[in-house]
N, C-alpha and C positions, 0 to 999 in steps of 0.2 A: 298424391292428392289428399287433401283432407277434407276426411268424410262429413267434420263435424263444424264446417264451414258456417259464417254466421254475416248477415249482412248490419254494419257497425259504424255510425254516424260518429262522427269525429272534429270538433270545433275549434280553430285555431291552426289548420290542419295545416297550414303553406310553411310552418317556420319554426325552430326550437322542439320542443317535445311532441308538439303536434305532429310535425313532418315524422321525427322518427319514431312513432308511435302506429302512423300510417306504415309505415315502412314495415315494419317490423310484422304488423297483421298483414298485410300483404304477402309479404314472406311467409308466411302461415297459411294462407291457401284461403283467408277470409276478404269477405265479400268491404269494400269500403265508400263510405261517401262521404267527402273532405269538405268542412266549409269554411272558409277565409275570404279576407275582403280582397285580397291578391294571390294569384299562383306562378307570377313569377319567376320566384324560389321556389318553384317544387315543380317543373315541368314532366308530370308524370303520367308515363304510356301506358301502362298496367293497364287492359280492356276489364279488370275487378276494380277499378277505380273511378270515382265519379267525384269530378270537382263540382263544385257550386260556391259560385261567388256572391258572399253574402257579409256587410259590415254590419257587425255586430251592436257597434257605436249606434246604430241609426234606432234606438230604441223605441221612437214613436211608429215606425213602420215594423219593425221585429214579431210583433206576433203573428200579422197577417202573414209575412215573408214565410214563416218558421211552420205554421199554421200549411201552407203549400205545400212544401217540402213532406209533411208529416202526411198528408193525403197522397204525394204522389210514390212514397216510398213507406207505404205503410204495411210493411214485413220487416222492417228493421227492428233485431231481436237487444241491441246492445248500442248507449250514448255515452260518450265520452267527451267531456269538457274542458279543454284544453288552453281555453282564451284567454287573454288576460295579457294583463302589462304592469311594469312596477314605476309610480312615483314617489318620491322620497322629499321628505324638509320637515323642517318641523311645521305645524299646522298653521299659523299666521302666515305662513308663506304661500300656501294654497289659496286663489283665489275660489270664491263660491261656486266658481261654474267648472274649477278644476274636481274639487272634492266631489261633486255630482257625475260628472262624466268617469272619473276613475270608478265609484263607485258603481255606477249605472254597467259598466263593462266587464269588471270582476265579479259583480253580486248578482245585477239586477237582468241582465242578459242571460246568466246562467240557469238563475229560476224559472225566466221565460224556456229556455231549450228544456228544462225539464217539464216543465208544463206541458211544451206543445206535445211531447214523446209516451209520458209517462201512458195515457192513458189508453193508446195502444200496446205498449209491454203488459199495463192491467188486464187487456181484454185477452192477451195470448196467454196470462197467465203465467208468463216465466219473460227473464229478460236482465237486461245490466246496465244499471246507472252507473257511473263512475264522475266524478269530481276531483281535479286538478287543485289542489288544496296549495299550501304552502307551510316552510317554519314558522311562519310569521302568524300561521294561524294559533300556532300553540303556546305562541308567548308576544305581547306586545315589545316594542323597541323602538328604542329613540330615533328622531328623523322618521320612523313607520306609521306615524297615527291613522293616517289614513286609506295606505293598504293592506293595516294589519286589521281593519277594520272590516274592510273588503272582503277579506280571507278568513278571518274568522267567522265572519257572517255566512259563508260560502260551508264554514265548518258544520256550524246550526246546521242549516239547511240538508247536508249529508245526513248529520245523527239524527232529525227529528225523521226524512223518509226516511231512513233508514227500518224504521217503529210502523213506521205508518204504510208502505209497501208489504214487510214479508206476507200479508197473509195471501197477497195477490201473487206472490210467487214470484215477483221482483227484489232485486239484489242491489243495496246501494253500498255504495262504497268511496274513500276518500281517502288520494294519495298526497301527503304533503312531503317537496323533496327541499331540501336546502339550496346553496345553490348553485347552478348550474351552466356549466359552460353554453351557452348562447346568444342568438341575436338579444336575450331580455339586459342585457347589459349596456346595448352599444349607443342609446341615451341616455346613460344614466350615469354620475360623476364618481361612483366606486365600483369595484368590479371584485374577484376572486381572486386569490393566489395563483401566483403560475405554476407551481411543483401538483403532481397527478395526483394527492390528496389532499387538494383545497378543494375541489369541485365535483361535484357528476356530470355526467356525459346525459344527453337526452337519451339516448341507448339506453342507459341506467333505469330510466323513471319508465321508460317505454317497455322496458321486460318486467318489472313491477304491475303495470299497465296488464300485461300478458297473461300475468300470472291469475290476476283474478277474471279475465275475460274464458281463461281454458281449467277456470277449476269446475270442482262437480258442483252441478247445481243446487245440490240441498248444504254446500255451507258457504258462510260469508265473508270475505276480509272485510272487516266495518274497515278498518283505516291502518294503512303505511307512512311510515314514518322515513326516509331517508335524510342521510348527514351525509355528507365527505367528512374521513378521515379526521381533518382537521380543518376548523372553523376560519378561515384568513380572509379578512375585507383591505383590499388594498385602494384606496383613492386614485383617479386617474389623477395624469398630469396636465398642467394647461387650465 
């Protein structure tokens, strides 16, 4: 049993890193509460599990929703932000109401869940922020303008609390992984190489994930970087 069990809000939780990140703290003996717009993909028994079905997209409802959640589970010592989706073209291709909704899902939803959480970790005076960063944050790329834009903003956001937390005794931190075998592909018209180092596994990002949920409290990974092996974008077909 593990003694130093921790209850750990998790966003994105039904699919990709999300799920295996639940997974994996589960496997650890911590306490979890998943939130996705669907649980379909992840019909999970674990009595330390607590789904809540919540779309992230619905941003004019999100703070009230998030706002709930945060009242009704408020000993949750650790947020983890896992949402997110990729669109790709160059930027004239985006209609106005595309570039707002990617944005609003990557950036603007994320801020919100830290908003609603932060200031309970403030008052316990210890606690773990984490952000689902991307490569994309750390270097802009063609056909990317607008969820490199996303992601990067998501970076800000990591490094400035980052500053603005430690004296409260909260930990932020930001993992950006290259990428990875998942459903984040299966809209999208390029994809990964198929030989086992083109890609990470969400297993991969999720023990990263782990690493900084079970370090000792007084130091901080500010930010992980993960690559596969080697770099390969392969175009689907059709």
């Amino acid at each position: 049993m593990n003694t130093n069990s921790r209850k750990i809000l998790i966003t994105g939780a039904s699919a990709g890193i999300g799920r295996a990140t639940c997974q994996k703290l589960l496997n650890e003996g911590h306490h979890v509460i998943g939130i996705a717009r669907d649980f379909s993909r992840f019909p999970c028994s674990d009595s330390r599990f607590t789904p809540i079905t919540l779309d992230l997209e619905g941003i004019d409802t999100l703070p009230q929703q998030l706002q709930a959640v945060a009242t009704e589970h408020n000993d949750i010592d650790a947020v983890i932000c896992c949402a997110g989706r990729g669109q790709f073209g160059s930027l004239e291709e985006f209609s106005y109401e595309q570039i707002r909704s990617l944005i609003d899902l990557n950036f603007v939803s994320q801020a919100y869940v830290a908003r609603a959480f932060l200031p309970g970790l403030k008052r316990q005076q210890s606690g773990t922020l984490i952000f689902i960063g991307s490569e994309a944050a750390l270097r802009g790329s063609r056909q990317g303008s607008i969820y490199c834009a996303s992601k990067f903003a998501v970076r800000g956001l990591a490094q400035a609390l980052r500053d603005e937390c430690s004296k409260s005794g909260v930990s932020v931190s930001i993992v950006n992984p290259g990428m990875v075998k998942s459903e984040f592909f299966d809209e999208l018209s390029f994809t990964h190489g198929d030989d086992e180092d083109n890609y990470l596994l969400p297993k991969d990002v999720a023990d990263a994930i782990a690493l900084i949920i079970n370090a000792r409290n007084s130091i901080v990974l500010d930010e992980i970087n993960l690559s596969p092996l080697k770099n390969v974008v392969v175009k689907k077909k059709g």
